[in-house]
N, C-alpha and C positions, 0 to 999 in steps of 0.2 A: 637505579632509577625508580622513581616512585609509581609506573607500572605497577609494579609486583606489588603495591600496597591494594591498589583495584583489585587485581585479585584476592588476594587476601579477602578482605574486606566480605568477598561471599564466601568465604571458608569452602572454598569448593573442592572436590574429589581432586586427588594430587595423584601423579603415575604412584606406583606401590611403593612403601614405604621403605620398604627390605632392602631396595635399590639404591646403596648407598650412593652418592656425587663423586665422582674422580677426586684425589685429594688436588690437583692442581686449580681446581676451584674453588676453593676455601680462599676468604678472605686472604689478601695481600697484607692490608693492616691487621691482620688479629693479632691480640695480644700475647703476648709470652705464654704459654701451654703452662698448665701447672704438673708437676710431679706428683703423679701419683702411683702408687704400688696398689699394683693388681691383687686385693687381698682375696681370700674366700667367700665373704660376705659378699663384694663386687664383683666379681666375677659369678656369685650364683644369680645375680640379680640379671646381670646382662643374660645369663642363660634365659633365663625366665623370663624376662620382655621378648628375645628373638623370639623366644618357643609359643611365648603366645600371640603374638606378631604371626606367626606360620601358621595356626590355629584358628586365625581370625578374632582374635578376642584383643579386641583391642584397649578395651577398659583397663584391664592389667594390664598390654603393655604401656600404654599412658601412664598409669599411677606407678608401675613399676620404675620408667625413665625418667619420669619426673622424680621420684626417690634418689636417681643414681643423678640427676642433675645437682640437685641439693648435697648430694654425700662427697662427690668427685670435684664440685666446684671446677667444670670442665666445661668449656663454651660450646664446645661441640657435641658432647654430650645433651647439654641444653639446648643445641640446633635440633638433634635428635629427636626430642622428647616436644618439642614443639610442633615437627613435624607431623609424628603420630600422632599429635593432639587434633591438630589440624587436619590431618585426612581422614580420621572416625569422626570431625565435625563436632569436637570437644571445647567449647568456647573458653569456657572459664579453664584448663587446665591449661589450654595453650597462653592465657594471655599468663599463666602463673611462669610457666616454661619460657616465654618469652623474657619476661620481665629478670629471669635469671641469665638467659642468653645475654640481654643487651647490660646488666649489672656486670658480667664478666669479661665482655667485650664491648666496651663502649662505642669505638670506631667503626664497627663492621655495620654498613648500610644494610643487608638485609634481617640484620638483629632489631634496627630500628624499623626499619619500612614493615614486620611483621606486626614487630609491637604497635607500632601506630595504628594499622588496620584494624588489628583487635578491637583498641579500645575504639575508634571510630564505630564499629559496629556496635559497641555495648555501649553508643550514645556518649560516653565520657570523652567530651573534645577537650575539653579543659587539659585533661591528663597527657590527649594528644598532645596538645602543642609542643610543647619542649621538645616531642621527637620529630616530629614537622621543622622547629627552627634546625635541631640539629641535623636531620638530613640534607634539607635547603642548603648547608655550610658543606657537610661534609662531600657533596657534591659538586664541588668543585666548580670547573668550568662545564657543569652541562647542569647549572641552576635552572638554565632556560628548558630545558626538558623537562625537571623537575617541576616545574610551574606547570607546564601544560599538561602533568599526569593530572596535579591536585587533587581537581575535582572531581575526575573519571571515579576517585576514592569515595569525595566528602559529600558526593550527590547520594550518596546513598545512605545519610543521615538524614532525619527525616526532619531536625529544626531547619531550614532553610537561615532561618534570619541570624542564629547562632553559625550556620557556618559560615554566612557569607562575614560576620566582624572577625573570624578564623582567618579567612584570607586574608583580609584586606591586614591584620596585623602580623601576619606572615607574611606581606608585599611589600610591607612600609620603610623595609630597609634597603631596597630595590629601586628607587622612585627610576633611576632611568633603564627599567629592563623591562621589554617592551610584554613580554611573558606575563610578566607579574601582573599588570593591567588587561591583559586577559585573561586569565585567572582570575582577575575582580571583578570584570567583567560579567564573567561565565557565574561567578555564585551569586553576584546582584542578579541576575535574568532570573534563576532557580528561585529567590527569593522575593522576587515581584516588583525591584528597585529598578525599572525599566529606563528611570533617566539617568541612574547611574551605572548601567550599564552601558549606555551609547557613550556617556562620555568616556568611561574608562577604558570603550574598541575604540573610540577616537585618537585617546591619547598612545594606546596602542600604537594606532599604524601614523600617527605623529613621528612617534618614536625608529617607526620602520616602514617606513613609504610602501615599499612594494611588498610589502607580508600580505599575502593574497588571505591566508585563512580571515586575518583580519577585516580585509573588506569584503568578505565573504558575509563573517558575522555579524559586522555593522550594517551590512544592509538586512539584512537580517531583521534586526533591531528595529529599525527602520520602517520594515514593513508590516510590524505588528501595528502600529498605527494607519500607516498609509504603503499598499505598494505603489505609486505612484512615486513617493517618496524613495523608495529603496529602489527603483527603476532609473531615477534622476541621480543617483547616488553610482549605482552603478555603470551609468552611460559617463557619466564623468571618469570615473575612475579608470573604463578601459579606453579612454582618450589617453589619458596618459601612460596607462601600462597595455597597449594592445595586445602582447601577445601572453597577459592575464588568464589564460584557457578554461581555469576552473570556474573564475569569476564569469565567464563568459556565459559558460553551462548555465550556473547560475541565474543569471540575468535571462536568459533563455528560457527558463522554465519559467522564470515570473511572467515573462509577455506573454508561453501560452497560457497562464492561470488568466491572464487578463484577457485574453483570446484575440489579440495581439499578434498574428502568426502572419503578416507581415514582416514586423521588427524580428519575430522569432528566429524565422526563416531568414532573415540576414547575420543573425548572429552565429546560426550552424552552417552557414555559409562561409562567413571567416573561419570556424573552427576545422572544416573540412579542407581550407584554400591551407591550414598552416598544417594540417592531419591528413594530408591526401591519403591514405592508407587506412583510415578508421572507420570499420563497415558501420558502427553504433551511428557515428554524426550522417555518413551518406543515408542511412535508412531514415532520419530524423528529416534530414532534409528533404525525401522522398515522402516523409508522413505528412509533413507542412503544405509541401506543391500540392499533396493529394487533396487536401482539405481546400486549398486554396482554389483547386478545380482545373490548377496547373499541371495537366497530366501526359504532357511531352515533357515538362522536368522531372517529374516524379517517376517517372519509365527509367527515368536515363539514373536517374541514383538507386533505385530501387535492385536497375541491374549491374549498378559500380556495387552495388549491396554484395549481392551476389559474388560478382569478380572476386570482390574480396574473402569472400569465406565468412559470411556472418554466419552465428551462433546456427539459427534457427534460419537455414535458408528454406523450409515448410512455407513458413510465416512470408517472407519476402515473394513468393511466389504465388503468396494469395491475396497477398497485395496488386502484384501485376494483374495476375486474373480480375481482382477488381476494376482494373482501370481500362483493360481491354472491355468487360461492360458493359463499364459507364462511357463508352465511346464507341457501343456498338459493335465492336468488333468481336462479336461473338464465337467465330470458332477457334479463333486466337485464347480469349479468353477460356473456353472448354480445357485446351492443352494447358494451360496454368495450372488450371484447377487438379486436371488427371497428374499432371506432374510432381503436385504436392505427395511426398510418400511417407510424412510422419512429422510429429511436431506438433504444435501446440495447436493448429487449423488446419490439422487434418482432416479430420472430419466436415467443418463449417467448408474445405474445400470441395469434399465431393457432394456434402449439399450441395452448393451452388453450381456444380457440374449440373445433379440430376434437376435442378431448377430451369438451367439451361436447355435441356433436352426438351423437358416440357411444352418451353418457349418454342419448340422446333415439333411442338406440336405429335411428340414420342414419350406421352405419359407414362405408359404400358415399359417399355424400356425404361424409365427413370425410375418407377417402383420398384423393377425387377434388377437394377444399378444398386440401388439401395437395400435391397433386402438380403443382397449376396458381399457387402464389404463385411470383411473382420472386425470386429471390435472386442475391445481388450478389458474395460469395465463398463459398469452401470451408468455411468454417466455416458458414453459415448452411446450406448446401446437406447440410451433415453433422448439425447441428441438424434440419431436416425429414428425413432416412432418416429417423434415429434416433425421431421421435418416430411414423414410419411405418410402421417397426419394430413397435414397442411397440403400437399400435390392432393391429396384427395379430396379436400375442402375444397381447393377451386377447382376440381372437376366433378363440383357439384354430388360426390358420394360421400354425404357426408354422415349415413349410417356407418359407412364402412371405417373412416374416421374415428367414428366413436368407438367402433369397437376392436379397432388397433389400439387406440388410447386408453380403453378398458382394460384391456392385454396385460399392457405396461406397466399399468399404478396392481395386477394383482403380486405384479414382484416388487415394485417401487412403489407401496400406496401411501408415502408422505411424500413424491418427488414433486416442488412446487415446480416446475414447466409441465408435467405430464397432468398436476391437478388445474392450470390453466386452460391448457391449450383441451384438454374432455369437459371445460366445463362450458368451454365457446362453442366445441362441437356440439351438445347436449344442448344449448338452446335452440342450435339451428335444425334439429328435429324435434324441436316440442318438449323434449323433458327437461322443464324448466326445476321442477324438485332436484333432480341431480345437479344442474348448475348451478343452482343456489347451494346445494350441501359440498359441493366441491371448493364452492370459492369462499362460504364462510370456515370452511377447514383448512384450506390455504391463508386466509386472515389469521385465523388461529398459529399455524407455523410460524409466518410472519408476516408481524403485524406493519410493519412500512410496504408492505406490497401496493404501492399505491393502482397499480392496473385493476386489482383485485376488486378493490372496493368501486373502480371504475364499472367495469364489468359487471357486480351484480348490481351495481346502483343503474344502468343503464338496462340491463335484463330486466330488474323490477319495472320499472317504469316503459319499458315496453309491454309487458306482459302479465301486469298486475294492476291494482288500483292504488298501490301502496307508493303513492309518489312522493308523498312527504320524508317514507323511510328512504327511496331510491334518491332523493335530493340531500338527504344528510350523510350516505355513503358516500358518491360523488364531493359532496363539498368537503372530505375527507379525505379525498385520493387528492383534488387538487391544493390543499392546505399540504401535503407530501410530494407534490409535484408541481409546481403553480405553473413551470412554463412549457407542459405538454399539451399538445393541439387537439389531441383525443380526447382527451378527460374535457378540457374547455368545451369541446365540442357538447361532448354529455352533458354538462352542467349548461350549457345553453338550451341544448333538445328537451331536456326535463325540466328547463323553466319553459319553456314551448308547450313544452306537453298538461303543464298547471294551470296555463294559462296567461302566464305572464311573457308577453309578448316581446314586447320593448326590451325586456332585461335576456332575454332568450335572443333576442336578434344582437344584440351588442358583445355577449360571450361569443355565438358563432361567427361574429366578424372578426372576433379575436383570433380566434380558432383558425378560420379561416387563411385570416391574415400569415399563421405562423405556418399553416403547413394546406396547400391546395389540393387535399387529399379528395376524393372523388366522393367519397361518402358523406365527407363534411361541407362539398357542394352538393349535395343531394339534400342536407338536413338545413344547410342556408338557403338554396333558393325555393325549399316550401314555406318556409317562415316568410320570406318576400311575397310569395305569390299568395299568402292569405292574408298576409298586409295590403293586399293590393299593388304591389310592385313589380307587375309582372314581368316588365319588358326584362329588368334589371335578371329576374328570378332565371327566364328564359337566356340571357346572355351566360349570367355563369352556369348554366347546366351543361348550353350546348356546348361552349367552351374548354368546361371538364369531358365532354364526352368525347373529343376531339382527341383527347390527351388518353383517358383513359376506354377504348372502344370495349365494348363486352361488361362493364362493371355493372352489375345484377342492381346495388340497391338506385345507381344513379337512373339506371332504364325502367327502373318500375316506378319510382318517383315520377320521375317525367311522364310516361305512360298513365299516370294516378291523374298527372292536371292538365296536362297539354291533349285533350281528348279529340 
């Protein structure tokens, strides 16, 4: 099989070389053995490759086997010598060693399939070919496999356009092997011939209706232009093969790309009605409901998850705890959370435990919850400051904050969450110099941190006069973010803040629009009420306050105009 030429192809590490192959694996066609007498010379020669073979000196045994390839005119010998060429990653001696394997035994597919790779990698496709047509033949009835290794090989030539006429005149004698056109397929895409790619997965699965890789790939194709296209493509195609499963996945994952988790969620729907048994599609279908806000479906797959023995039942159990939540059922949700005992949300679990307690008005318990779990690296251990952090920010100590978060960055002082979250605490006691040097060193780390540039662009212009620089950090984060409600928010308040009124009122109704966050109605209804729109300014304050009772900046805003 042309497998073994992909390999190849990376000359990769081989198990040890010394470890001869059973003889009952040797080619069935090899050719007649030649007769040779074990002379003195040959036989010192083999001492001397094994010995340095054992030795680790692979250079001599290479050049050594390669001599006894050339002297013995033995194919297997020349198997040998290609080998060791190949496992010390000897390019040129092995395609030398090969080139004498496949002259000696012409028939034997893995003579060829090495030789082939060789020159593939030393770019000479030309040279290829011949062993390419000849394997294509000597392959018998499993040419069809033979096609679909091809390119797993010739992608790793770096001419694209060169290989893809490689194919297509290694296919042409194929015209109805549905294989071969994809294979044409697969090197036109590598090479940028995206219309001759569709047609050649068309004629494909012309050829083989129900070849699922195929409409797999064509929609594929498909979607490089349009998913819309590849969505219409695929809704068709499982009309007529319904119980298509991969294809289905498939199409699944496009609707959520398109956020689409209506159609999603019917599509892992059917895969679970034909998979009853499959904790992957129940959890998939439990993630859809959840999103969808459907959380009596999402309960119920969430724990057929479970039933079933999913990978990570941590994860599924922090999911329930979510849901219990979001529907108020709080001390339900607590035992979710304590339940979780390891896995990828463990931790984010017993966060939300000690968040809970909080809520239950047992701060003092959720710190001292927090400060006694185990944790097993730096990352988890920066995971609990950070959310030890935060209980203390809303309980207003937010010296103490800083300097739990201080703590932290002197063992992790590049960790971007621990340089965030002390650079938020650090404004809200005045050391505005530390916020600013924490979050232009987190810019530094990394530079797409779009909150980053939020935050101090939004610190400046609070707490500076520097509102042209605070307006071109902001217009930075949201050029990295455009459809976050925070940032819009900033980029409204510090056009507010410049003076520009109208353009500050129109971001924060955007803002607003996307997320009715209590802060961001704090920062719209003073823009209103010094437009003069009070009634409006007054409706959404008291509104948000309804929703959100206790929030610090909405009650001192209000407190500021409502006198």
């Amino acid at each position: 099989m042309l497998f073994f030429l992909a390999a190849c192809a990376q000359i990769p590490g081989k198990a040890p070389v010394n470890a001869r192959k059973p003889a009952e694996q040797a080619d069935a066609g090899r050719s007649k053995l030649p007769s040779q007498d074990l002379t003195p010379p040959i036989l010192f020669d083999f001492l001397l490759g094994e010995t340095a073979l054992q030795r680790g000196d692979q250079e001599i045994a290479t050049r050594t086997y390669l001599k006894l390839a050339k002297t013995t005119r033995d194919p297997r010998v020349a198997q040998r010598a290609t080998e060791i060429a190949l496992h010390s990653r000897q390019a040129a001696p092995a395609l030398e060693a090969a080139r004498i394997w496949v002259e000696l035994d012409p028939n034997s597919v893995p003579a060829r399939q090495t030789t082939a790779a060789l020159l593939v990698s030393a770019d000479r496709l030309d040279e290829a070919r011949p062993h390419l047509e000849k394997l294509l033949a000597l392959e018998g009835g499993s040419t069809d496999e033979a096609f679909m290794q091809l390119n797993s090989l010739l992608v790793r030539n770096s001419n694209k356009n060169a290989t893809f006429e490689l194919v297509k005149q290694l296919a042409e004698p194929y015209p109805k092997l549905p294989e071969a056109h994809f294979a044409v397929s697969q090197a036109a895409w590598f090479a940028n011939h995206f219309d001759i790619a569709l047609a050649e997965m068309k004629q494909a699965l012309a050829l083989r209706p129900d070849w699922e890789m195929a409409a797999i790939y064509q929609g594929r194709i498909l979607a490089r232009t349009s998913n819309a296209s590849a969505m219409e493509f695929y809704d068709d195609y499982l009309k007529t093969y319904p119980k298509a499963n991969d294809t289905r996945i498939t199409y699944a994952r496009l609707l959520l790309v398109e956020k689409n988790y209506v159609k999603a969620r019917e599509q892992f729907e059917r895969l679970l009605a034909e998979n009853p048994g499959n904790a992957d599609v129940a959890l998939a279908v439990g993630l859809l409901s959840m999103e969808l806000r459907e959380f009596d479906i999402a309960e119920s797959n969430f724990k057929k998850a479970l039933e079933l023995d999913y990978r990570d039942p941590g994860m599924v159990r922090f999911y329930l705890g979510g849901i219990y939540e979001k529907t108020q059922r709080f001390d339900e949700a607590m035992e979710w959370y304590r339940s979780v005992a390891g896995g990828s949300q463990y931790i984010p679990a017993q966060i939300r435990y000690a968040v809970l307690l909080t809520k239950k008005g047992k701060t003092d318990e959720a710190l001292k919850y927090l400060r006694q779990l185990p944790v097993t690296n730096n990352q988890q251990r920066a995971q609990l400051t950070i959310a030890e952090a935060q209980l203390l920010r809303e309980t207003g100590a937010y010296q103490k904050a800083f300097q739990l978060l201080s703590n932290g960055l002197e063992k992790q002082p590049d960790h971007i969450d621990l340089l965030y979250d002390r650079a938020l605490a650090a404004e809200k006691i005045g050391k505005t110099d530390i916020m600013e040097q924490d979050l232009r060193k987190l810019i530094q780390l990394k530079p797409d941190h779009a909150h980053a540039y939020n935050a101090l662009g939004y610190g400046l212009a609070e707490h500076s006069s520097r509102l042209p620089e605070a307006l071109e950090l902001i217009e930075k984060a949201i050029t990295l973010s455009p459809n976050d409600a925070y940032i819009m928010d900033s980029l409204g308040w510090v056009h507010y803040r410049m003076g520009n009124l109208n353009q500050g009122l129109s971001y924060l109704r955007q803002a607003f629009g996307m997320n009715p966050d209590p802060e961001i109605a704090a920062h719209l209804g003073e823009v209103l009420w010094v437009q003069g729109v009070k009634d409006e300014a007054k409706e959404i304050w008291q509104s948000s306050l309804k929703n959100n009772p206790g929030n610090e900046t909405l009650i001192n805003t209000m407190k500021k105009f409502m006198k």
